[in-house]
PLY file of the C-alpha trace (Angstrom):
ply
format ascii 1.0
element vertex 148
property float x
property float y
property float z
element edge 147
property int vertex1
property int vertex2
end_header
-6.48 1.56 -24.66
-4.44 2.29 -21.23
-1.19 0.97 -20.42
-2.66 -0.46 -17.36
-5.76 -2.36 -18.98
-6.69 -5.74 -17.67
-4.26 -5.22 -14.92
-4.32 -5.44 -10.85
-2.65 -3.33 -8.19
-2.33 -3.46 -4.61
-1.16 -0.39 -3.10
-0.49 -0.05 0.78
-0.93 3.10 2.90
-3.40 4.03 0.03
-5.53 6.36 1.76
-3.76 9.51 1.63
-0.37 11.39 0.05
1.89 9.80 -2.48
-0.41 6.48 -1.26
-3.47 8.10 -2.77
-1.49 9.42 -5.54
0.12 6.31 -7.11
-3.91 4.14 -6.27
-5.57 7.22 -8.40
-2.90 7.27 -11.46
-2.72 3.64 -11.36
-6.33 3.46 -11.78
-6.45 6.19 -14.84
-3.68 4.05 -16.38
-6.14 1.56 -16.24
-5.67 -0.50 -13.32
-8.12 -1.90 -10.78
-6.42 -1.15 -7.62
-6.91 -2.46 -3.63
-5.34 0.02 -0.88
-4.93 -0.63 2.49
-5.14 1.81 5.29
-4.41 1.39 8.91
-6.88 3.95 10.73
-8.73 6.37 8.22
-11.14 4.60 6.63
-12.97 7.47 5.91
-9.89 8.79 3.89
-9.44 5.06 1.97
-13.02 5.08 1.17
-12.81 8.73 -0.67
-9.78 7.37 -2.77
-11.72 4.36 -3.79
-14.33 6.60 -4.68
-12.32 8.24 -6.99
-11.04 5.25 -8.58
-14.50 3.88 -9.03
-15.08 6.91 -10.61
-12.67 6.81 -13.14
-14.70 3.59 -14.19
-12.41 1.27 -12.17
-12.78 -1.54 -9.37
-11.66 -0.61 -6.42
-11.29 -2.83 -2.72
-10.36 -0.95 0.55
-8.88 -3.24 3.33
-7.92 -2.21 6.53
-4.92 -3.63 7.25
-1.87 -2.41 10.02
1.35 -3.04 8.02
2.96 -3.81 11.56
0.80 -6.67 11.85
2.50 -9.42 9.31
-0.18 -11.72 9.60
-3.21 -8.62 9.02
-0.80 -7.59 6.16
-0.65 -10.70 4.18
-3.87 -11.36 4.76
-5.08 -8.06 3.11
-2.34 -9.16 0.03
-4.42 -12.64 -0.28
-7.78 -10.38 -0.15
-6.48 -7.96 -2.76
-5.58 -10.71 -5.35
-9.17 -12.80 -4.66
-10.85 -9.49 -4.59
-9.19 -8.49 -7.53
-9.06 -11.62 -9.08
-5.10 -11.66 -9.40
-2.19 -9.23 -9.05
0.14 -7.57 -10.98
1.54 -5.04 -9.08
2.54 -4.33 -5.32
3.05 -0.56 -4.39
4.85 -1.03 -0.84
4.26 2.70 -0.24
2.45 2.55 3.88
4.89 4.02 6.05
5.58 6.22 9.34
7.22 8.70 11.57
7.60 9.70 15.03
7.66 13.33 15.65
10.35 14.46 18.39
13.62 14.09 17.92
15.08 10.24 17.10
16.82 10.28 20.73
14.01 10.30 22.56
12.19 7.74 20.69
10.85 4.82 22.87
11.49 1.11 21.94
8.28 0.61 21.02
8.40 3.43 18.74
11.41 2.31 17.03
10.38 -0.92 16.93
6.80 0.17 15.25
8.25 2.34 12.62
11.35 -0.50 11.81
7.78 -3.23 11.55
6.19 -0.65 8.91
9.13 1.15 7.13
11.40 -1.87 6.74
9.57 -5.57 7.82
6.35 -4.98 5.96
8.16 -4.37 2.28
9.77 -7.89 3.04
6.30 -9.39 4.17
4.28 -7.64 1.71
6.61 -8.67 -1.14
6.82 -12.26 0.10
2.91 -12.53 0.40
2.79 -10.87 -3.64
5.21 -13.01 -5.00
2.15 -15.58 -4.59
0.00 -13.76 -6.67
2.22 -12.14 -8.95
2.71 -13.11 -13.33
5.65 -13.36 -15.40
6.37 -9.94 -15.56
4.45 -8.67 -11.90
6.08 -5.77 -10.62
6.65 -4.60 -7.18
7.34 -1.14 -6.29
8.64 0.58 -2.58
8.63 4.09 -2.01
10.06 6.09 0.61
9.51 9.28 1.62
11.71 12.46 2.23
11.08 12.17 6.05
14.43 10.11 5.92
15.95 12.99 4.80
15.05 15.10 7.48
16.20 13.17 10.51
16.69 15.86 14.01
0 1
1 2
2 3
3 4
4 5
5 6
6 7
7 8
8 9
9 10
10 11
11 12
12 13
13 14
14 15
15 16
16 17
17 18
18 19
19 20
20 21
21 22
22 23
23 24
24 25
25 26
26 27
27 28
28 29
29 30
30 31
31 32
32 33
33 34
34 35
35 36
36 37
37 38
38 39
39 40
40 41
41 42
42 43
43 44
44 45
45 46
46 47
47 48
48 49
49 50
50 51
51 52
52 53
53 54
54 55
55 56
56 57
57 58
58 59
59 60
60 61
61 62
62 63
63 64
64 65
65 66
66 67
67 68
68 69
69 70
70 71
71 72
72 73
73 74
74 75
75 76
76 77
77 78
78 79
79 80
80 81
81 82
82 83
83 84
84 85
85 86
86 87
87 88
88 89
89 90
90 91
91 92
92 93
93 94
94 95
95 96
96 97
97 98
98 99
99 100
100 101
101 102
102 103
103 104
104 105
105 106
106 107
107 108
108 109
109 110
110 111
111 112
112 113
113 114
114 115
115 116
116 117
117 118
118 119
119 120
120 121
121 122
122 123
123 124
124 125
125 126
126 127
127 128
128 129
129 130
130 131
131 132
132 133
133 134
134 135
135 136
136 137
137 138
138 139
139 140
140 141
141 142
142 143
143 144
144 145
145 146
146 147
């Protein structure tokens, strides 16, 4: 038996990187796992693939994490389409390239809705779903590290 048997993930910005990553070994745990993706469908599809693979459900939903209504709506999808939740991987996230001076508004304000305002709207739209014992998990990503 997996550690993850009989249990439900959603994972956001699943379609590629450490998104991909945590969907797939969540999944060999034992997990039947949603992921959102913003753009590449083609990408989220592949992952789910995987997963389904591995003898696994698996639900793709496009959602942009800027968009707090799109984004809780894909949580409420996830738990129907999964029938329930356990866990919430708040892992979607993005960068500019250029230097952080030069950003526009828009682009600050775009990266601050998907880095920072989508954990809290993810996580409020989970806490819904989630069991005694749910878990929610944010990532973050070296980028931060490497600010110019």
């Amino acid at each position: 038996m997996t550690k993850l048997a009989g249990k439900t993930a959603l994972v956001t910005g699943g379609s590629r990187g450490i998104g991909a990553a945590t969907a797939l070994r969540l999944a060999r745990d034992g997990a039947d796992v949603a992921l959102t993706y913003e753009r590449a469908r083609d990408k989220a599809e592949a992952v789910a693939d995987q997963i389904r693979a591995l003898g696994r459900k698996a639900v793709v939903l496009q959602a942009d994490s800027a968009d707090a209504a799109a984004l809780t709506a894909a949580v409420d999808k996830a738990a129907a389409e999964l029938g329930g939740l356990d866990i919430l991987v708040n892992n979607a996230g993005i960068w500019h390239d250029g230097e952080v001076g030069s950003w526009s508004l828009e682009e600050i304000d775009k990266v601050i809705a998907v880095n920072v305002r989508a954990v809290i709207v993810a996580s409020q739209a989970a806490a819904k779903h989630l069991p005694d014992g749910g878990r929610i998990i944010t990532t973050g990503s070296c980028l931060a590290e490497r600010v110019t």
